[in-house]
C-alpha positions as CSV (number, residue, x, y, z in Angstrom):
1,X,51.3,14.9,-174.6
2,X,48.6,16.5,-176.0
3,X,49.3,14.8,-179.6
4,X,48.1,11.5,-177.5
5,X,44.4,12.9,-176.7
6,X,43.5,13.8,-180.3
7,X,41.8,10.5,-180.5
8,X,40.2,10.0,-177.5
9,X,38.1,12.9,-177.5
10,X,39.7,13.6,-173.6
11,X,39.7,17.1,-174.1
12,X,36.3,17.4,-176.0
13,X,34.1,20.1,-174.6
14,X,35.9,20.4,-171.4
15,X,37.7,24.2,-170.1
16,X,41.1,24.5,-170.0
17,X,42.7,28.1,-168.8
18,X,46.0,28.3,-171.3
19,X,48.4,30.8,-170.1
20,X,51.5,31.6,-171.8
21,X,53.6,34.2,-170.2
22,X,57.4,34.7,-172.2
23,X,58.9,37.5,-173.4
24,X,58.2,36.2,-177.2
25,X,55.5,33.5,-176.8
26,X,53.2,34.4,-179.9
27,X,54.1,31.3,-182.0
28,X,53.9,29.0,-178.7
29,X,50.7,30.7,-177.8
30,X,48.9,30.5,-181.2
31,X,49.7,26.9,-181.8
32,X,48.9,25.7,-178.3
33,X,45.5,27.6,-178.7
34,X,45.5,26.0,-182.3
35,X,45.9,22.5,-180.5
36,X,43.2,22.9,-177.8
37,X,40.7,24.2,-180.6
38,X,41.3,20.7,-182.9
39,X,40.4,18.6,-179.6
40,X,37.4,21.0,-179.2
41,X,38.5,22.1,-176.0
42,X,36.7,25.2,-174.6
43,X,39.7,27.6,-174.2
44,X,40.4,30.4,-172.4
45,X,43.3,32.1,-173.8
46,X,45.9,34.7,-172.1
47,X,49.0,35.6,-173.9
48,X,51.5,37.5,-171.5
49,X,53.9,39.1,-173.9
50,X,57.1,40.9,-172.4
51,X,56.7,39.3,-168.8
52,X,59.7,39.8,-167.5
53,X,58.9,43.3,-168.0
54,X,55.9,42.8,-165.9
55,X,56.8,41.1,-162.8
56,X,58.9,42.3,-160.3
57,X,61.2,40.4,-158.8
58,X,58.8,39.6,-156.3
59,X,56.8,37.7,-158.8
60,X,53.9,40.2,-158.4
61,X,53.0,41.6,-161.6
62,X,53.7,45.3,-161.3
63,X,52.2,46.2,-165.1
64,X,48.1,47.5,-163.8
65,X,46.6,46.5,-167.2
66,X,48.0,42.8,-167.5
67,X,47.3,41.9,-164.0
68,X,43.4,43.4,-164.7
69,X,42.7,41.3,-167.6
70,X,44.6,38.3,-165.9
71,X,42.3,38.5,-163.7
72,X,38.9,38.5,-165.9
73,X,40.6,35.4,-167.7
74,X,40.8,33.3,-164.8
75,X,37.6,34.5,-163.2
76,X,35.9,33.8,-166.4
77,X,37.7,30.4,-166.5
78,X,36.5,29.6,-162.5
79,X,33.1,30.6,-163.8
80,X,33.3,28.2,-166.7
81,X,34.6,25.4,-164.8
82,X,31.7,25.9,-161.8
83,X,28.9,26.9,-164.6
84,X,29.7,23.5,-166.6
């Protein structure tokens, strides 16, 4: 889907929050990031690595330091988006 923006500079400039969360997500992660940077999107990037180790099966993440800087991405996203 994204392949289909490339020319029509949709993405250009604009936030996007990409979250990938997947016990072995690097090569998904670094090529969607990859992707995003080409259209000239303004990313804001959060690899979960391990998650299943992570969450609970609750779906509450249990693991202190992932939740903490999950946080700061998606604040800093919110402020992005509001900020322009």
């Amino acid at each position: 889907m994204l392949d289909w923006t490339v020319s029509s500079a949709s993405f250009s400039g604009k936030p996007v929050l990409a979250l990938v969360a997947s016990t072995q997500g690097e090569k998904a992660y670094q090529s969607i990031i990859d992707i995003l940077t080409v259209i000239e999107a303004r990313v804001s990037p959060q690899l979960i690595s391990f998650a299943k180790a992570k969450i609970n099966p609750d779906a509450e993440i249990t693991d202190h330091e992932t939740l903490t800087k999950l946080k700061s991405t998606v604040n800093a996203f919110v402020a992005t988006v509001e900020n322009g």
